[in-house]
Biopython code that builds the backbone (N, CA, C, O; Angstrom):
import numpy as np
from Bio.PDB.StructureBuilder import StructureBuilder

atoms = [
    (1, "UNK", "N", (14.645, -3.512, -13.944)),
    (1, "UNK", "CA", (14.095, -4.675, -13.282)),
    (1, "UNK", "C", (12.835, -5.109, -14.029)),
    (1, "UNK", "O", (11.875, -4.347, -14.144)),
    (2, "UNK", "N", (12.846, -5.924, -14.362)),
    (2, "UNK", "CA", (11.925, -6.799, -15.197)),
    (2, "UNK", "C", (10.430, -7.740, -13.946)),
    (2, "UNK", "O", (9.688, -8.721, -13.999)),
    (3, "UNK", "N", (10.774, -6.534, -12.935)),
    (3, "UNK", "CA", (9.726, -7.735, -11.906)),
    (3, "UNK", "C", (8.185, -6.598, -11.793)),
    (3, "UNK", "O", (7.952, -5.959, -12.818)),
    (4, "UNK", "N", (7.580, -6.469, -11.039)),
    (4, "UNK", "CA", (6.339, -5.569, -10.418)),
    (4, "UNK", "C", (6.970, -5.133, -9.244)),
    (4, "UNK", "O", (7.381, -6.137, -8.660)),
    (5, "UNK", "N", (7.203, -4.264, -8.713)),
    (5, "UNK", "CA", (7.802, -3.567, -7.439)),
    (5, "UNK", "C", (6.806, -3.138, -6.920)),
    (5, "UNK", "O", (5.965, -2.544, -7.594)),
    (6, "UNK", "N", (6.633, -3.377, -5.325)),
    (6, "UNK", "CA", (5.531, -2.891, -4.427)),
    (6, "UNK", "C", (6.311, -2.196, -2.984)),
    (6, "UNK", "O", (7.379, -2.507, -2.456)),
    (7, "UNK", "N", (5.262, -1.102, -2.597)),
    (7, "UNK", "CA", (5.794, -0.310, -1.159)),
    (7, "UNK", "C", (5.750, -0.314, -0.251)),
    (7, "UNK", "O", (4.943, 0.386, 0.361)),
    (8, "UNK", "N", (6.835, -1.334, 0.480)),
    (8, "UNK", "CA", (6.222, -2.073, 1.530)),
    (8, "UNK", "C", (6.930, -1.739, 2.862)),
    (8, "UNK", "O", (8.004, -2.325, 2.998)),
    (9, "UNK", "N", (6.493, -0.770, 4.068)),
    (9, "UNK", "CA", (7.414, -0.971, 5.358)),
    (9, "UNK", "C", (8.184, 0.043, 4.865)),
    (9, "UNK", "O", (9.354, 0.109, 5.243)),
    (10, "UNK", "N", (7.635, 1.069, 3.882)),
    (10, "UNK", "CA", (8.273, 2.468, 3.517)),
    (10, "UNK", "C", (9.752, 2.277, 2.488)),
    (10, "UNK", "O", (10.690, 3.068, 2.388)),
    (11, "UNK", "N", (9.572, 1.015, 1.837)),
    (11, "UNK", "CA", (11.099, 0.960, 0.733)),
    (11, "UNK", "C", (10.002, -0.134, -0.275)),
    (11, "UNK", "O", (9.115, -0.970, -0.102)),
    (12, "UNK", "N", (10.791, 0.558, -1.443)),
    (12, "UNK", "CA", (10.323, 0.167, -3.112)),
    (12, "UNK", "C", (10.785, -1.883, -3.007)),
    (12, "UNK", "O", (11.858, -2.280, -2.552)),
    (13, "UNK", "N", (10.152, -2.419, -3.312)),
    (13, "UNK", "CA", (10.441, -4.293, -2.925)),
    (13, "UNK", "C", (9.898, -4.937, -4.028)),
    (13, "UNK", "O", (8.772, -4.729, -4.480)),
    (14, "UNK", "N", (10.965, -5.960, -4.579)),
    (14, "UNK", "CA", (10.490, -6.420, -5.867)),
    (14, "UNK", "C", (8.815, -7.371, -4.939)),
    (14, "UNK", "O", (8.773, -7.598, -3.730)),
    (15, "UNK", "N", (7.852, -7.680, -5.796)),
    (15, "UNK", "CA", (6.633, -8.184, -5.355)),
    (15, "UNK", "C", (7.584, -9.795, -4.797)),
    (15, "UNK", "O", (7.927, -10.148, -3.668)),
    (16, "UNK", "N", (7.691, -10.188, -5.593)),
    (16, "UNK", "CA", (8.014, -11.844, -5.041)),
    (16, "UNK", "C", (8.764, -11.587, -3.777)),
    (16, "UNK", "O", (8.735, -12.448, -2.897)),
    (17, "UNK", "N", (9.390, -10.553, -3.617)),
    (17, "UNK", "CA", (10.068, -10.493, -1.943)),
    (17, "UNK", "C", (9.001, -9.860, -1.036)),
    (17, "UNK", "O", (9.322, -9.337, 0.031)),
    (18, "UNK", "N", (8.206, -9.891, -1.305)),
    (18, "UNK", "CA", (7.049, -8.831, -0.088)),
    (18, "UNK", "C", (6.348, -9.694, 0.239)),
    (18, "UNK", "O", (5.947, -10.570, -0.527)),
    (19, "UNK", "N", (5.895, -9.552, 2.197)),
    (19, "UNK", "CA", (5.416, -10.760, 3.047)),
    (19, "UNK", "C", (4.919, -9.641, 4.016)),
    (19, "UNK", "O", (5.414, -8.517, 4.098)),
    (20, "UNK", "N", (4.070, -10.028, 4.597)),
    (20, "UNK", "CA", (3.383, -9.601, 5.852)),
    (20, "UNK", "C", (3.547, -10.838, 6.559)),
    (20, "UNK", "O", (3.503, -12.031, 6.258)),
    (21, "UNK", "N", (3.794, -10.025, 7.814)),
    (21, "UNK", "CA", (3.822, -11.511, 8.944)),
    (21, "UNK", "C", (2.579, -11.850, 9.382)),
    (21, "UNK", "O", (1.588, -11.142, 9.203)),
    (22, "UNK", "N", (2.578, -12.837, 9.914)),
    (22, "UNK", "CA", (1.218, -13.804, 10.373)),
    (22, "UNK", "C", (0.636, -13.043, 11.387)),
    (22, "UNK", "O", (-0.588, -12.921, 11.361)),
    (23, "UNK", "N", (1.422, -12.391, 12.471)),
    (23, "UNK", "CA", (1.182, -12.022, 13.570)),
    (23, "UNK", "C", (0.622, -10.386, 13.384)),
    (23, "UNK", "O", (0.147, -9.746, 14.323)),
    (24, "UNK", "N", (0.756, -9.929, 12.182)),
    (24, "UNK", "CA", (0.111, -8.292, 11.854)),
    (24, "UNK", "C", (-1.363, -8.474, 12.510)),
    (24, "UNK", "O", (-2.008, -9.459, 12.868)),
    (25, "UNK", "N", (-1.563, -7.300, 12.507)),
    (25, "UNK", "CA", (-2.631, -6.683, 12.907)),
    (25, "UNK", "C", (-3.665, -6.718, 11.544)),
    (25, "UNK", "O", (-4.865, -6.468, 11.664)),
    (26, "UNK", "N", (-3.156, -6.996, 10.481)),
    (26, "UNK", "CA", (-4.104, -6.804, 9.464)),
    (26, "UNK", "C", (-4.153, -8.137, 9.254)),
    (26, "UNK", "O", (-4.997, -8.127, 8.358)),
    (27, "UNK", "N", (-3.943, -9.029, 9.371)),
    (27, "UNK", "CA", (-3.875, -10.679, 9.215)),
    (27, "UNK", "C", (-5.024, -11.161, 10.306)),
    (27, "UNK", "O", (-6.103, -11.737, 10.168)),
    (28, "UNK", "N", (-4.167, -10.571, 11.659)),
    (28, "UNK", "CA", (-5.310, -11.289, 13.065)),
    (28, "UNK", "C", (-6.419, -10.787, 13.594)),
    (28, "UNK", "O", (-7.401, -11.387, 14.032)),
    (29, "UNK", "N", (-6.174, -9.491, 13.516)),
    (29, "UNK", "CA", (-7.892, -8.883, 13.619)),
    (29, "UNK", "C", (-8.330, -8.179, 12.417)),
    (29, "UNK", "O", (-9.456, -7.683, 12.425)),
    (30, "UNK", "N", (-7.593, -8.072, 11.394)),
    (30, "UNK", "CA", (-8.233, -7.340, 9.852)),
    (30, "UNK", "C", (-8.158, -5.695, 10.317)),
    (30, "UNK", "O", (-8.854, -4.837, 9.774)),
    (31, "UNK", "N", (-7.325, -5.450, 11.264)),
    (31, "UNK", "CA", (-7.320, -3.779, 11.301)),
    (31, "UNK", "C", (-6.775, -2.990, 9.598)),
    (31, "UNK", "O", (-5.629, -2.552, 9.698)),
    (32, "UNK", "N", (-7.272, -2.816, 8.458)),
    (32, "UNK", "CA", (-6.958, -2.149, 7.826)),
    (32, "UNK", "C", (-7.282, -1.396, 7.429)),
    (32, "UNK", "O", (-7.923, -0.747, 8.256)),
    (33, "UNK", "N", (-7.252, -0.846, 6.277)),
    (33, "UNK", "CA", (-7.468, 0.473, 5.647)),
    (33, "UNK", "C", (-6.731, 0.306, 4.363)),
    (33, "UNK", "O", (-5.556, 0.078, 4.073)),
    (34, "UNK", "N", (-8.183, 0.561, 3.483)),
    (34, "UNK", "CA", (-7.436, 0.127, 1.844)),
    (34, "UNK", "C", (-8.029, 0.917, 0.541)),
    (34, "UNK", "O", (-9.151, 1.358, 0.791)),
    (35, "UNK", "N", (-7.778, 1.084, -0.198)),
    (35, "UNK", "CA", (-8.398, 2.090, -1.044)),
    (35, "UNK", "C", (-7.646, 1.804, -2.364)),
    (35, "UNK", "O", (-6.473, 1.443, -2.264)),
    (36, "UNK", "N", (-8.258, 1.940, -3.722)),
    (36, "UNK", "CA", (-7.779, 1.336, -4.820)),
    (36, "UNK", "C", (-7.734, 2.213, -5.979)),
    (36, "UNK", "O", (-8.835, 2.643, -6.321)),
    (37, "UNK", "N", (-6.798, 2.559, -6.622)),
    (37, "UNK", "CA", (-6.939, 2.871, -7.941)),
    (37, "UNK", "C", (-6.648, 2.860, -9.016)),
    (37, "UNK", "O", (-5.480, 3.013, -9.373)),
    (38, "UNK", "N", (-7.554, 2.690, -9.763)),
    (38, "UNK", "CA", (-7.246, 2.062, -11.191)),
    (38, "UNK", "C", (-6.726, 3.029, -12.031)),
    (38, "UNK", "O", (-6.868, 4.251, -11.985)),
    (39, "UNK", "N", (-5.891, 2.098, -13.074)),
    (39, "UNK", "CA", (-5.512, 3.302, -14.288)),
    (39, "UNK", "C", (-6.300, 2.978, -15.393)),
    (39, "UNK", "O", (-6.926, 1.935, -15.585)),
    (40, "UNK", "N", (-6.189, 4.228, -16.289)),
    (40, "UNK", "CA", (-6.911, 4.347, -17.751)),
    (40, "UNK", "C", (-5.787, 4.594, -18.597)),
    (40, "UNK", "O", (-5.291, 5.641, -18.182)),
    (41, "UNK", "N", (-4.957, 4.057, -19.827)),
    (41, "UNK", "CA", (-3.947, 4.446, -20.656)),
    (41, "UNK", "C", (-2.901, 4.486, -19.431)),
    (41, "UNK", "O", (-2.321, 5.552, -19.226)),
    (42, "UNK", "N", (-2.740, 3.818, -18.935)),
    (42, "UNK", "CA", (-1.552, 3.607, -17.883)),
    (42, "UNK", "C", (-1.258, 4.736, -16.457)),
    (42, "UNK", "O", (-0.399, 4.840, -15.581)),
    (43, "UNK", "N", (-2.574, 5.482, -16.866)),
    (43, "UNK", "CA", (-2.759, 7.138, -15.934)),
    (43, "UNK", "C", (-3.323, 6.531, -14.497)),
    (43, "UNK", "O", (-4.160, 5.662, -14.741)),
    (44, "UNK", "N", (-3.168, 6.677, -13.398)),
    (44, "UNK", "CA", (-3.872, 6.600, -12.561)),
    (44, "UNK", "C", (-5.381, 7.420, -12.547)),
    (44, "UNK", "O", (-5.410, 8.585, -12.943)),
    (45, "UNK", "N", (-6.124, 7.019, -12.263)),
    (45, "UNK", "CA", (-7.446, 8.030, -12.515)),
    (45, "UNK", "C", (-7.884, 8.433, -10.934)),
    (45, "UNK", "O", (-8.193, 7.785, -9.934)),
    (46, "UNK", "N", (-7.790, 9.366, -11.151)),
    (46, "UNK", "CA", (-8.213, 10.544, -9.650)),
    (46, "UNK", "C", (-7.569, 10.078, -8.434)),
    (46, "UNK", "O", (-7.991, 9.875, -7.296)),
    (47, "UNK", "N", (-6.670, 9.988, -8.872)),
    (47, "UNK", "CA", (-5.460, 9.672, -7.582)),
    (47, "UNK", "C", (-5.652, 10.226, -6.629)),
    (47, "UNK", "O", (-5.788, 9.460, -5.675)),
    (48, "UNK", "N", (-5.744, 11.331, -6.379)),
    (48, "UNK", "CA", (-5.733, 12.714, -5.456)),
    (48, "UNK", "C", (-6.817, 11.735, -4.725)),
    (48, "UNK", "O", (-6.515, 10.978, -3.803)),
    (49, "UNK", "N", (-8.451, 11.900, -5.418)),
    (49, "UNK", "CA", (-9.204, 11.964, -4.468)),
    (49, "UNK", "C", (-9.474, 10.495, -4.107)),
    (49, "UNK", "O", (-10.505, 10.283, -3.469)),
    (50, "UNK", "N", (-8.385, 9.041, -4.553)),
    (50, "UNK", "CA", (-8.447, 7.887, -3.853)),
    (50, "UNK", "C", (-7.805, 8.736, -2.419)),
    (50, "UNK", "O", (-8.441, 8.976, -1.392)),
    (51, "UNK", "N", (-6.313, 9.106, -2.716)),
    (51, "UNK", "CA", (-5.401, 9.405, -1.440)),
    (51, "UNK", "C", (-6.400, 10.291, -0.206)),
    (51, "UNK", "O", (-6.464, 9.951, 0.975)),
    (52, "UNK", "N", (-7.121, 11.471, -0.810)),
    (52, "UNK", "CA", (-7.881, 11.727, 0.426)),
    (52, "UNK", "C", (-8.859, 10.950, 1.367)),
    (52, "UNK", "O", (-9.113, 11.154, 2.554)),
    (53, "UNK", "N", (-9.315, 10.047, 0.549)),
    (53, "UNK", "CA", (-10.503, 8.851, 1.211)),
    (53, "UNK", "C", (-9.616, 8.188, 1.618)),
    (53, "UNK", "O", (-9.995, 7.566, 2.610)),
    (54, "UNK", "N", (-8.285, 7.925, 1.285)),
    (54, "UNK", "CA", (-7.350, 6.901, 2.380)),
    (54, "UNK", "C", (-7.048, 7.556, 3.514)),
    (54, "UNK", "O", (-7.106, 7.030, 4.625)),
    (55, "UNK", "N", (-6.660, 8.909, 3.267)),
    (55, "UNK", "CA", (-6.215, 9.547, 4.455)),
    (55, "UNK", "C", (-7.173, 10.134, 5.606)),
    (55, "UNK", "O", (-6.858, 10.325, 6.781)),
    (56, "UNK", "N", (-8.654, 10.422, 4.879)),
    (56, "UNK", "CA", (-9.903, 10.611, 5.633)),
    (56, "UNK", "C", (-9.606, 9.395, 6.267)),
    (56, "UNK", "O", (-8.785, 9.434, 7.183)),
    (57, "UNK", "N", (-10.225, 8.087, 5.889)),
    (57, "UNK", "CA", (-9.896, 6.870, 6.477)),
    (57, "UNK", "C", (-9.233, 7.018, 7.915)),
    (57, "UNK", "O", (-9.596, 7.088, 9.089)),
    (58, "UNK", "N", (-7.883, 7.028, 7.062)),
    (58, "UNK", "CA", (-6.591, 6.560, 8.711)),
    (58, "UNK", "C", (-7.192, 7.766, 9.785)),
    (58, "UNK", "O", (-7.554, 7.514, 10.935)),
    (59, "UNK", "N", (-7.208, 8.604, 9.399)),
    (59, "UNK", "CA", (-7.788, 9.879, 10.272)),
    (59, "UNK", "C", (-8.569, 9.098, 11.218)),
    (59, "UNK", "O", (-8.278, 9.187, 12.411)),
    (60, "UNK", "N", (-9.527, 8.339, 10.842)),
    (60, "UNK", "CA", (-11.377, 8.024, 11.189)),
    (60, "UNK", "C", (-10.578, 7.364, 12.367)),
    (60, "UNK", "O", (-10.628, 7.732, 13.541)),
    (61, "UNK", "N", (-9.787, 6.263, 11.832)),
    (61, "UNK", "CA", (-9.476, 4.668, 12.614)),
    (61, "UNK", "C", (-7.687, 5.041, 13.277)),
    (61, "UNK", "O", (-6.841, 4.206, 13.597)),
    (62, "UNK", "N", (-7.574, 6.502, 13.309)),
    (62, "UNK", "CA", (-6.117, 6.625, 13.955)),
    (62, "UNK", "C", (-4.826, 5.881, 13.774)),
    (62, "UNK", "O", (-3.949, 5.706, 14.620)),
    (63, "UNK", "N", (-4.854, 5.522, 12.681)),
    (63, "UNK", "CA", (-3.389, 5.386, 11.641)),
    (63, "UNK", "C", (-2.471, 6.653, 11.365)),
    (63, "UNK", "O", (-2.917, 7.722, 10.948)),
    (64, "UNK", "N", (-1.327, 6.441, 11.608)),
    (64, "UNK", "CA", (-0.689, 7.691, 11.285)),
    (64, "UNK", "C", (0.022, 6.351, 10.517)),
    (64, "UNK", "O", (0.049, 5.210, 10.978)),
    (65, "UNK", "N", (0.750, 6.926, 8.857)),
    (65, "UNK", "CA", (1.246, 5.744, 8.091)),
    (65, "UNK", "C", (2.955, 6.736, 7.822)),
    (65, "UNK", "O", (3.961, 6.241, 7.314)),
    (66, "UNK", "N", (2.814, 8.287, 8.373)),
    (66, "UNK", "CA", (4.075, 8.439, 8.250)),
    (66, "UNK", "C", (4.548, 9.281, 7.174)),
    (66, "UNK", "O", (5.664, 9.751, 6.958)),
    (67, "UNK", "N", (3.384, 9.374, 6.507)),
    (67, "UNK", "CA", (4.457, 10.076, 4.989)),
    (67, "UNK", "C", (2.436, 11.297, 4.955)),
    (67, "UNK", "O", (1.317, 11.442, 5.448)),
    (68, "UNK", "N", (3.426, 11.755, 3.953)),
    (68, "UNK", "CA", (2.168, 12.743, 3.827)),
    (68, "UNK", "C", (1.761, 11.994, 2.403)),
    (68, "UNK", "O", (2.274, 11.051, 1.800)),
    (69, "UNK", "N", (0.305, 13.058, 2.063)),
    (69, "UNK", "CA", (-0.413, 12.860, 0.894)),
    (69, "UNK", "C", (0.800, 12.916, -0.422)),
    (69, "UNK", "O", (1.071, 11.996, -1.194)),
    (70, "UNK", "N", (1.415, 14.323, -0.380)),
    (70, "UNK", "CA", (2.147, 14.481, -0.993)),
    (70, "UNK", "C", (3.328, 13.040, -1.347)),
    (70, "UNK", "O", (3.554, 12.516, -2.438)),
    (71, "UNK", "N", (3.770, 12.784, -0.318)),
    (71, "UNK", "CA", (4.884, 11.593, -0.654)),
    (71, "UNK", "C", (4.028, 10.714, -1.171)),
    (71, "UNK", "O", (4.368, 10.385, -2.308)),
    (72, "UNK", "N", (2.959, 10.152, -0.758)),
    (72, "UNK", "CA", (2.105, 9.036, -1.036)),
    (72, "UNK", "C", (2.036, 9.285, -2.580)),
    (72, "UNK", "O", (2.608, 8.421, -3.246)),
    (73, "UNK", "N", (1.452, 10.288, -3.261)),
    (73, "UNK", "CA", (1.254, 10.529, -4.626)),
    (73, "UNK", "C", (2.449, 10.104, -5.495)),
    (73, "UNK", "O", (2.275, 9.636, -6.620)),
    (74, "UNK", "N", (4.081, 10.335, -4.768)),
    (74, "UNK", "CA", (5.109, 10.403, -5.782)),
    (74, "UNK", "C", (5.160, 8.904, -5.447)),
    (74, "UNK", "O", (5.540, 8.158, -6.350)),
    (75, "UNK", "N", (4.924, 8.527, -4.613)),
    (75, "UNK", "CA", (5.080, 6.908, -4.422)),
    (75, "UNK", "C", (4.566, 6.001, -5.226)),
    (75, "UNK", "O", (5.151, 5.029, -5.704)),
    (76, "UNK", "N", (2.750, 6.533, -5.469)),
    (76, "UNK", "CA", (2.243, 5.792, -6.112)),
    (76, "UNK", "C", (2.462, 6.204, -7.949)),
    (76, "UNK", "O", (2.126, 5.553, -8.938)),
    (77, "UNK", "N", (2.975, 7.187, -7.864)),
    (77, "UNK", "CA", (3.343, 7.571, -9.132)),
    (77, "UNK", "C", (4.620, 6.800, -9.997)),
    (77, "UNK", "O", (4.798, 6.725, -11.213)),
    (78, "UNK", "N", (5.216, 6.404, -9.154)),
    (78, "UNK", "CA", (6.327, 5.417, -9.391)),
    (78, "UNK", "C", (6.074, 4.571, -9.596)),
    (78, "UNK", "O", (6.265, 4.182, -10.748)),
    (79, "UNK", "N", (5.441, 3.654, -8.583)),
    (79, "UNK", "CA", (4.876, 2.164, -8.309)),
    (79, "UNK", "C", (3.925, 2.309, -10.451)),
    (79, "UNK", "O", (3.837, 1.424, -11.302)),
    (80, "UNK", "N", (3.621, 3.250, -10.483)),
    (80, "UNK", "CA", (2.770, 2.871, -11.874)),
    (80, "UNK", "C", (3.678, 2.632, -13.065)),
    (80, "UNK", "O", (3.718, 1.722, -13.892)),
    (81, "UNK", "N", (4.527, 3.935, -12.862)),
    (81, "UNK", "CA", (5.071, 4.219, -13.524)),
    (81, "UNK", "C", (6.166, 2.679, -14.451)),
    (81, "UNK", "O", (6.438, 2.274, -15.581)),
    (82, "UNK", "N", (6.353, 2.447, -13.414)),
    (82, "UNK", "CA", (7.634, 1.036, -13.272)),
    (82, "UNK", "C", (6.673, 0.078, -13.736)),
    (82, "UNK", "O", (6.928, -0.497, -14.794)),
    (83, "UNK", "N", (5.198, -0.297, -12.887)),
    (83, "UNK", "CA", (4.840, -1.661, -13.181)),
    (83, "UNK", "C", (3.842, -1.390, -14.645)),
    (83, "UNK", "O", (3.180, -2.266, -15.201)),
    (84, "UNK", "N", (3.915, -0.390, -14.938)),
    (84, "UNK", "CA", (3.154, -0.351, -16.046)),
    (84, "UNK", "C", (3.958, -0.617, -17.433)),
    (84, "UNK", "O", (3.470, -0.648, -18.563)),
    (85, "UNK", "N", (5.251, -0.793, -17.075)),
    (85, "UNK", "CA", (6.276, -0.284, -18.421)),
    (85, "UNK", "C", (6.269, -2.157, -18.386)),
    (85, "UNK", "O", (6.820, -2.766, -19.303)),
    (86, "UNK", "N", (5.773, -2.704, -17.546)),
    (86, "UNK", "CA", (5.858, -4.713, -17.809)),
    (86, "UNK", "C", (4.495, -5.242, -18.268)),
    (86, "UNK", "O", (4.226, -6.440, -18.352)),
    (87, "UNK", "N", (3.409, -3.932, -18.642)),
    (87, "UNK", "CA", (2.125, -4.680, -19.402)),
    (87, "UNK", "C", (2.654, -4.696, -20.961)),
    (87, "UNK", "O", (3.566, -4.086, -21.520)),
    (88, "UNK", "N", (1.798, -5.548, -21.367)),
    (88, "UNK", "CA", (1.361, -5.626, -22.872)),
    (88, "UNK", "C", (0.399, -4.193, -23.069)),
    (88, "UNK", "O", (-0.289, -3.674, -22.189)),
    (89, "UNK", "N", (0.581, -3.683, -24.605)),
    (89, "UNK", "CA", (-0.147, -2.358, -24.823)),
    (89, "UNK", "C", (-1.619, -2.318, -24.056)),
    (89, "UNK", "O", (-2.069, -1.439, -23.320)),
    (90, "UNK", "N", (-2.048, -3.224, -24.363)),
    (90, "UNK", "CA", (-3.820, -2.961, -23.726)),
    (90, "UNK", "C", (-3.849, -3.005, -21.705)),
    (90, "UNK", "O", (-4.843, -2.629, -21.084)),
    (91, "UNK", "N", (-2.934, -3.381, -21.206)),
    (91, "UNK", "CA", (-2.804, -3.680, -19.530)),
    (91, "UNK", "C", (-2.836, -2.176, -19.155)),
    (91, "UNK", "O", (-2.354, -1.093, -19.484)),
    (92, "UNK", "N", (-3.652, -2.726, -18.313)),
    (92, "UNK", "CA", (-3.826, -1.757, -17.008)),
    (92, "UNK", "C", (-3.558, -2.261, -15.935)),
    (92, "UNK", "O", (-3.344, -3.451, -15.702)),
    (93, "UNK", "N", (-3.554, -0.987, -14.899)),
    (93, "UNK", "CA", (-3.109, -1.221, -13.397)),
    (93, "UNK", "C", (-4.520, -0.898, -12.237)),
    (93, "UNK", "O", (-5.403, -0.051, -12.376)),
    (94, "UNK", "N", (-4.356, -1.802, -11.210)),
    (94, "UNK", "CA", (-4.998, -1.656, -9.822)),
    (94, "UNK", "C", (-4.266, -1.255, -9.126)),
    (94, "UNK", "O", (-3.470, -2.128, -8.779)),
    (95, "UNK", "N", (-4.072, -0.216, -8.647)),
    (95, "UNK", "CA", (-2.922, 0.245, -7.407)),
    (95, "UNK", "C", (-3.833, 0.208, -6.154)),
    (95, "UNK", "O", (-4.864, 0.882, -6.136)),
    (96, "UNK", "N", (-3.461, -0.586, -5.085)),
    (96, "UNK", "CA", (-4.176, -1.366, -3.710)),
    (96, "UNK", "C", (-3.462, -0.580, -2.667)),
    (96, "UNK", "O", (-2.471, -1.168, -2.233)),
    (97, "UNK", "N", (-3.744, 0.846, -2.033)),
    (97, "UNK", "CA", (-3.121, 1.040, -0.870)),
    (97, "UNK", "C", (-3.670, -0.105, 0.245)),
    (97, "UNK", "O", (-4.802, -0.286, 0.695)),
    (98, "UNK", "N", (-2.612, -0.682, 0.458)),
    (98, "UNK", "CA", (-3.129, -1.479, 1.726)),
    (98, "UNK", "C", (-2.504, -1.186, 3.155)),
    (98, "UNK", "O", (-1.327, -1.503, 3.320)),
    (99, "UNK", "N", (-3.368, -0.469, 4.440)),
    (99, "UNK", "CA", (-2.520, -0.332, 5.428)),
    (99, "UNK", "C", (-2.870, -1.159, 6.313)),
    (99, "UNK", "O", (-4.044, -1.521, 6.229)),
    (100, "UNK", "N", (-2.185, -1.646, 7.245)),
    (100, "UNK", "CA", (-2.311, -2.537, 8.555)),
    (100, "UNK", "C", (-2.025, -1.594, 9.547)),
    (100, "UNK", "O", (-1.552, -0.467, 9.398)),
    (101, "UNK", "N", (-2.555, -2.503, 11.178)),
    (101, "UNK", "CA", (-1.728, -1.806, 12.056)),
    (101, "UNK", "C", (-0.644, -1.980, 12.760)),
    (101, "UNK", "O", (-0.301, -1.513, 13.846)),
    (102, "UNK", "N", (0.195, -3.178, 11.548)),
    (102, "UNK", "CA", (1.313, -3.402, 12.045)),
    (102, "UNK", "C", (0.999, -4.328, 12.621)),
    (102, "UNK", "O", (-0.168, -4.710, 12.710)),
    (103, "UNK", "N", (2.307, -5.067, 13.302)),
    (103, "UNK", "CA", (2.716, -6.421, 14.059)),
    (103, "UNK", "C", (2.590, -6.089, 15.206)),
    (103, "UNK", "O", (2.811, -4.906, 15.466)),
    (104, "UNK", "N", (2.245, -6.887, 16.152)),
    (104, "UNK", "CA", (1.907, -6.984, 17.526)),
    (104, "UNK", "C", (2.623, -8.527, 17.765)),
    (104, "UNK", "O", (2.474, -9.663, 17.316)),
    (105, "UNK", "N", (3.628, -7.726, 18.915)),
    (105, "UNK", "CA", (4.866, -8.451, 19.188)),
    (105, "UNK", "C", (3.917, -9.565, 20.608)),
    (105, "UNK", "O", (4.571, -10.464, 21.136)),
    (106, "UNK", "N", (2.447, -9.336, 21.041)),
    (106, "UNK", "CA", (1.956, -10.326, 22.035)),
    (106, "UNK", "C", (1.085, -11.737, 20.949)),
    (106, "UNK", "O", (0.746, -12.909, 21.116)),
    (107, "UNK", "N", (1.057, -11.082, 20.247)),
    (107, "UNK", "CA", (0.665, -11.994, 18.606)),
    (107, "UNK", "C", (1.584, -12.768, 18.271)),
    (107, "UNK", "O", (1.198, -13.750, 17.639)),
    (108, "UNK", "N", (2.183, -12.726, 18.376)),
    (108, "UNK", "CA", (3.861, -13.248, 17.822)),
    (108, "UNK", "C", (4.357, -14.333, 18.989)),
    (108, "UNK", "O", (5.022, -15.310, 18.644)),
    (109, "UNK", "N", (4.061, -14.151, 20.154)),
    (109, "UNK", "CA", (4.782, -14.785, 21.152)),
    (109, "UNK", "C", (5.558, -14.154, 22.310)),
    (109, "UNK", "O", (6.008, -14.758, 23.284)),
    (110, "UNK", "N", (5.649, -12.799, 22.043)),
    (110, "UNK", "CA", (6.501, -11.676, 22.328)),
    (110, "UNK", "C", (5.993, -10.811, 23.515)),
    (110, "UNK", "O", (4.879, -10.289, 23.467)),
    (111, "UNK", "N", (6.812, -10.665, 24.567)),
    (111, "UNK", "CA", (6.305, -9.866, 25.206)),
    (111, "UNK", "C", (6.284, -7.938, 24.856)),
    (111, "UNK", "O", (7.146, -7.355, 24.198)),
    (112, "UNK", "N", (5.471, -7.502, 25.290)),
    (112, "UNK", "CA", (5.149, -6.333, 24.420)),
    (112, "UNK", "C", (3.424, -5.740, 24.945)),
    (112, "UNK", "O", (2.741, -6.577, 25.535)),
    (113, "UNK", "N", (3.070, -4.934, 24.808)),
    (113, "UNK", "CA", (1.812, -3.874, 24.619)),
    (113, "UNK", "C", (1.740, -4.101, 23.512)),
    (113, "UNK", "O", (2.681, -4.029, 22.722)),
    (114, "UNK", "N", (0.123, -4.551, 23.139)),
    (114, "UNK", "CA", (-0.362, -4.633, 21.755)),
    (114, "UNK", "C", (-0.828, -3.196, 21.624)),
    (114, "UNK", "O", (-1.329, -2.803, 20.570)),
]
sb = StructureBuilder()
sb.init_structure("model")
sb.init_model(0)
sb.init_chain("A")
sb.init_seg("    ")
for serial, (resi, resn, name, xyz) in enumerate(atoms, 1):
    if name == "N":
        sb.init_residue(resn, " ", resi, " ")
    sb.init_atom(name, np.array(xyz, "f"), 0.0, 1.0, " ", f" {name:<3s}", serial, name[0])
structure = sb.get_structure()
């Protein structure tokens, strides 16, 4: 695949198909949790200790996102792996964990418990 693939809603999604709805929780009140890391020579640099400050994070603000540290690492290890093989020699990567708290179906129109 010749596109940037991102991890979205727990499955690998070419970027041009990935959407958050209007009605998320990270759209209408900004509930998120985000943490970034850059690569050097296409390496992620201190991956580990972005993923613990994400996961300290969700801890703080009571996100459970579902996967452990461990999965998160092979995840983001991929996500590089793939979008890095579509730079030119000198490109580097920003890898953006971005979490929400999800859609809220009274946001939406929907009856539901936010």
């Amino acid at each position: 695949m010749n596109e940037p693939l991102v991890f979205l809603n727990n499955q690998m999604v070419p970027a041009s198909q990935a959407h958050i709805a209007i009605y998320d929780a990270g759209i209408v009140l900004g509930a998120t949790v985000t943490e970034q890391t850059r690569t050097f020579h296409k390496r992620p640099w201190r991956l580990h200790d972005h993923l613990d400050r994400l996961f300290r994070s969700l801890r703080y603000v009571g996100m459970d996102i579902g996967l452990t540290k461990e999965q998160l690492v092979g995840i983001s290890q991929e996500l590089i792996e793939h979008n890095a093989r579509l730079l030119d020699d000198g490109g580097e990567l920003g890898l953006v964990h971005f979490v929400t708290a999800g859609e809220y179906p009274t946001y939406a129109g929907m009856s539901g418990r936010p």
